[in-house]
N, C-alpha and C positions, 0 to 999 in steps of 0.2 A: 504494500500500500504506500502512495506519495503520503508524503507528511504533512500537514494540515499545514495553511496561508495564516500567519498567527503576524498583525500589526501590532506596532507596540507605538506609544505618543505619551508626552505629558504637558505637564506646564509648565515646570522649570527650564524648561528652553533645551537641545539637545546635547549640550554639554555638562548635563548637569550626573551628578555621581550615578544617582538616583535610576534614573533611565540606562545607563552601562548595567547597573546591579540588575535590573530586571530582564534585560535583552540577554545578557551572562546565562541566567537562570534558566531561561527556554530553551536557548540557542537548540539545545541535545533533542529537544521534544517537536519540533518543526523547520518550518522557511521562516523565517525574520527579518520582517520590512520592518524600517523606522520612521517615523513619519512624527517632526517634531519642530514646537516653535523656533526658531532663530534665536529666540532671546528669550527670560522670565515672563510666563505672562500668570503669575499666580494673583488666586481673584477675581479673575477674568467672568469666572461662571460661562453660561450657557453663548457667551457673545459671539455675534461674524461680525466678520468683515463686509459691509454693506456700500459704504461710501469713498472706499477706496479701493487699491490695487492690490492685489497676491502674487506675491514673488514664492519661486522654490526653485531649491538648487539641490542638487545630487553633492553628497558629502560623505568622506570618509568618516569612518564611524571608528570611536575606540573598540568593539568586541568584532572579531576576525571573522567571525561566523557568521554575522550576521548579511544576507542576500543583499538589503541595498539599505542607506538610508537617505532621508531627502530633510532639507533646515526649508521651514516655510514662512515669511513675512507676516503671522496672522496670527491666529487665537489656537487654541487647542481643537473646540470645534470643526475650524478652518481645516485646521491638519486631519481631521478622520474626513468630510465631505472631500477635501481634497487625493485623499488616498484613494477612497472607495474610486470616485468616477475620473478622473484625471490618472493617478499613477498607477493602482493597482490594474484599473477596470474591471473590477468584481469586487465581493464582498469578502473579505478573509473568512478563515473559520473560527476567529476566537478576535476581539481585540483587548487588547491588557494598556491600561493606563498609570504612569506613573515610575520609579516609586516615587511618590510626591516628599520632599524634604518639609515634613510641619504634617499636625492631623489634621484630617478631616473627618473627623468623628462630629457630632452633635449637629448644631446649627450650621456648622465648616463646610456641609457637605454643599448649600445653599450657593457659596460664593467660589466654589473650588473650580477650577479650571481642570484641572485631573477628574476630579467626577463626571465635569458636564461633559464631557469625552467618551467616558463610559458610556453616561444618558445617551448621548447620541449614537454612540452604538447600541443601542438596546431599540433607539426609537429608528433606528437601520434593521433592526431585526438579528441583529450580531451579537454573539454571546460576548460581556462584554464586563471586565472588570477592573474597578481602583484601586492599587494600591500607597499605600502611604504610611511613613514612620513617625512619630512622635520627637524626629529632632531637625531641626532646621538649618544647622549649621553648613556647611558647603561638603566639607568633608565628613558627615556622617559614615558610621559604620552601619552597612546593610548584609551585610553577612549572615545575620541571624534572620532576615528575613528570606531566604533564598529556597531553602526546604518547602516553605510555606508556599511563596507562591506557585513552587511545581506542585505540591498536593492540590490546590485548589484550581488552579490553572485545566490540571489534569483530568481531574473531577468535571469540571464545567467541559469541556470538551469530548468527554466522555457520555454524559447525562441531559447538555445543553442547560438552558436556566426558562423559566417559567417567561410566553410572551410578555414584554415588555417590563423585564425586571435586569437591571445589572447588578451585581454587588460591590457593596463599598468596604474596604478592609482596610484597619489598621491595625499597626504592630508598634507594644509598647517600644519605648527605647531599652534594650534588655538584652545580655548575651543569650543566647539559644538554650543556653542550661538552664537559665532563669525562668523560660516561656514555658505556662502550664497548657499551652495547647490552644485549642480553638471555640470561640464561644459563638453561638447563633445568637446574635442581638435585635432589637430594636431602637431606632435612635434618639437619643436622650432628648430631652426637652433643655438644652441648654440656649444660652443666647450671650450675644456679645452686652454689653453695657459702654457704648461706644464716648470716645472723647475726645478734643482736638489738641494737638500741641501750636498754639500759634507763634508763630516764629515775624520776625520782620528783615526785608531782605537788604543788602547795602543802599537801595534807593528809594527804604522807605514803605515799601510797600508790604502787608502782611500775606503772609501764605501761613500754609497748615500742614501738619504730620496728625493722621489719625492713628489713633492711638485704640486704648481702650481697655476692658478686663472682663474675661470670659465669667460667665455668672452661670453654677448648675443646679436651680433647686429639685431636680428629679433623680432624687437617690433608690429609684427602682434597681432592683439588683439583674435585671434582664435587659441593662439599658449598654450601649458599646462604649461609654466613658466609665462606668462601673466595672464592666469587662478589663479595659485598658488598665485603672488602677489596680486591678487583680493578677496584672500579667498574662491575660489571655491578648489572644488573636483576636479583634472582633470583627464579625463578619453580620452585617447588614443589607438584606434584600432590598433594593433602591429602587423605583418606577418614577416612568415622566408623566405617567398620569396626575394633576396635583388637583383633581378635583375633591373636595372634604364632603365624600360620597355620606356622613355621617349628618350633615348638615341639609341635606336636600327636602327632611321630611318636617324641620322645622320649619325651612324657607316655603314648604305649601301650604305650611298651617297659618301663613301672613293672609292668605287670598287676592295674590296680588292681581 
């Protein structure tokens, strides 16, 4: 049997550790396109490029193995529509996103450029999953995540994932000895409590650094922040349906 078209993309731009450790991890299990931004675009969430242009370039990539990879002037999003119908022209059979430096666990998963990757792979019909570590630094160590994403990787390639669901994973920051395994989560109720740092610049003018402090009052113990401070893996079923299907029989009881 050929080996399954497995694209790999993040948001830390294609030079980032993060995306080598995850491409590393596959390389043995498929064909590995890369398909990533030119530069950081974390935050980004679900964004395209609408009012501008899309540059990509074919780039050597640090992991030897890997088939091609391309640096794209755009979003994350950018980079999977542009893989699907421009580079690949077909639909891979797995896309893996990340590994994202920073979590996106709780509310994170909202503003993540590494998820909405996923999303869009999901809402492509493509088994499609995030990964992300709990440290942000440039040079993180992702060694202990490597095991992990071939089991799960695996798994999903193996079983597929339910229409229109990607998974969102994080992995505490922990040597591999330390990780008690893998938890099925739901995502916590957490949220940012956002703040500005105003700065003023040599000519006077003020600008801003957002700032802010994660606030989690939902200490449910099935929650993937609860998971994370336990040392688990958590593993979160993610859908782009955001309709609040729970709310519809209030909204008929108005008689509008």
């Amino acid at each position: 049997m050929s080996k399954p078209l497995i694209l790999i993309t993040n948001d830390d731009g294609i030079q980032a550790r993060g995306i080598q450790a995850l491409a590393r991890a596959m390389a043995p299990h498929g064909r590995i396109v890369v398909v990533a931004p030119d530069r950081a675009q974390s935050g980004m969430g679900h964004a395209v490029t609408i009012n501008g242009i899309l540059k990509m370039e074919q780039v050597t990539f640090g992991v030897p193995e890997v088939e091609a990879a391309w640096q794209i002037t755009g979003t994350p999003v950018d980079c999977v529509k542009l893989a699907i119908y421009e580079i690949l022209g077909q639909k891979p059979d797995l896309l893996l996103s990340g590994i994202n430096h920073g979590s996106n666990a709780s509310i994170n998963v909202i503003y993540s450029g590494t998820m909405s990757a996923a999303v869009e792979g999901a809402v492509e019909g493509i088994p499609s999953i995030g990964f992300s570590l709990l440290n942000h630094a440039p040079d993180a160590d992702f060694s202990a995540c490597a095991s992990y994403v071939e089991k799960l990787s695996l798994s999903v390639l193996k079983r597929s994932l339910p229409v229109g669901t990607c998974l969102n994973v994080n992995f505490p920051d922990l040597p591999v000895s330390e990780l008690n395994g893998i938890k099925i989560c739901r995502q916590s109720a957490g949220y940012w409590e956002d703040a500005f740092d105003k700065r003023t610049s040599p000519g006077g003018a003020p600008y801003f650094w957002m700032t802010g402090k994660f606030t989690n009052p939902d200490q449910g113990q099935d929650t993937d922040e609860w998971a994370l401070r336990n040392g688990y893996v958590s593993v979160v079923p993610t859908q782009f349906d955001l309709t609040a299907h729970h709310a519809i029989s209030t909204l008929n009881q108005w008689n509008l």
